[in-house]
N, C-alpha and C positions, 0 to 999 in steps of 0.2 A: 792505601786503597780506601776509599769511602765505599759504604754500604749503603743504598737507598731501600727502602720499603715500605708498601703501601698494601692495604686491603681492598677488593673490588670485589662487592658484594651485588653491584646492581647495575651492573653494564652490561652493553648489548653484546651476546657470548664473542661478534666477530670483532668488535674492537681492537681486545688486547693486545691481539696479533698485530694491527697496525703497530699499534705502541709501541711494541717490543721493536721493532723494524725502524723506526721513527728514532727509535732508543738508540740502539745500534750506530745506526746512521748518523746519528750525534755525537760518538765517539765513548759511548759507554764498552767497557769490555766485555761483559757477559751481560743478558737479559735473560730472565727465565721465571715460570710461574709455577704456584705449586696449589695443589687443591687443599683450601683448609675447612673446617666448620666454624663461623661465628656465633656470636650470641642469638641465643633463639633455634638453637641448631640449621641458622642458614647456610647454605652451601654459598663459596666466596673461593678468589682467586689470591694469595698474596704474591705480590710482583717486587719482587729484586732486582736489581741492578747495580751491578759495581762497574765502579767508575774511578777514573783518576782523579783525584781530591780539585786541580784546577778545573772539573767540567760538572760537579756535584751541585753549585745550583743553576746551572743551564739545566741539566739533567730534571732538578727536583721542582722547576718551573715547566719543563714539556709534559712529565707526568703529573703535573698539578688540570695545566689546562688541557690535555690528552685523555684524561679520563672522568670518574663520576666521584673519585676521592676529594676527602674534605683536607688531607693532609701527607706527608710524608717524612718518615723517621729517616734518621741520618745516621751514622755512626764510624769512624775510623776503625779500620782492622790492617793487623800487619797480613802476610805469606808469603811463606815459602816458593822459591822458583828455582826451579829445575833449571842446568844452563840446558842452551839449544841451539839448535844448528838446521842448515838445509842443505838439500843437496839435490840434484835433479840425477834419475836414473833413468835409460834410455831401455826402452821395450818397444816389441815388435810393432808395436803399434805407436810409439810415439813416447815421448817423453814423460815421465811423472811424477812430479816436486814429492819430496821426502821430506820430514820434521826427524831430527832425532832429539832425543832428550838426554842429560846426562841421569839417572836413579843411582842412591847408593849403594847398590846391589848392580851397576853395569847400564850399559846402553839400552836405551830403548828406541822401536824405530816406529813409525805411521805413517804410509802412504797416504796424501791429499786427496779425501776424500772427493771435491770436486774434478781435480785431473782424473780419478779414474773413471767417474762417472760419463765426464765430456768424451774419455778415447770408447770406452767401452759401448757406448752410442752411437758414435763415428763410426766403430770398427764392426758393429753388432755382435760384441760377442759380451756376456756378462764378467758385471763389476767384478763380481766375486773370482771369476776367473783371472780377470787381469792385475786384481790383488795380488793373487797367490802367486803369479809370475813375478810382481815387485817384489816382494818377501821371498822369494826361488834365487831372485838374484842377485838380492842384497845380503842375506845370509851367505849365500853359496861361494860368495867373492871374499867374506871375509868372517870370521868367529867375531863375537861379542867380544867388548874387552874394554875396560875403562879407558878415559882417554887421558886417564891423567889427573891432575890435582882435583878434587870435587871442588868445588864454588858454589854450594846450595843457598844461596843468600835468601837472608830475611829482608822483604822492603814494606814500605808502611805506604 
């Protein structure tokens, strides 16, 4: 994985959000900003982005000309990845994609945030509701339980 990051100290507050969106849309995997103080005790944004190492300078050229920065740091880092799976669970209201994840301490499961959002709108009943019916039924069908060899693989 490649790391990008930049400092925005003097952009128009609604900018960044395009970028990050822009960012995304270009094939970076995470975008995300974080509040720091610069020199002179200015208030500033610093903007990450990790990226798959083939798309680091398309990436580091959208936020060159996307924003007010004079520059952008680079850097490779390895992590850790969980293995993962999907699986679609059927609820009174419709369908709703699951992620599980393998942890080494056992399975972990997260209903799609968007799918619940989309039924719970349609159906007008709340997210949170239709959560805890996916987690009712995914627990209730089966206990936790490794699935087997762990493959926590390191990738760069």
């Amino acid at each position: 994985m490649v790391v990008l990051e930049t400092q925005l100290d003097d952009m128009e507050p609604r900018m960044p959000a395009t970028l990050c969106e822009d960012l995304l849309g270009a094939g970076a995997l995470d975008v995300y900003r974080t509040p720091i103080t610069m020199k002179k005790g200015r208030l500033a944004t610093l903007l990450t982005v990790i990226a798959p190492p083939e798309l680091a300078d398309g990436l580091a050229l959208r936020i060159l000309d996307g924003s007010t920065t004079l520059g952008v740091r680079t850097r490779e880092e390895r992590r850790r990845v969980l293995p993962r799976r999907f699986e679609s669970v059927e609820t009174e209201w419709g369908p709703v994609s699951v992620k599980w994840a393998e942890a080494p301490s056992g399975p972990r499961m997260m209903p799609e945030h968007d799918d619940i959002v989309r039924l719970a709108r349609s159906a007008g009943v709340s997210p949170a509701l239709l959560e805890g019916q996916v987690r009712r039924i995914v627990w209730g069908s089966r206990p936790p339980k490794p699935w087997g060899a762990r493959n926590h693989s390191l990738t760069g």
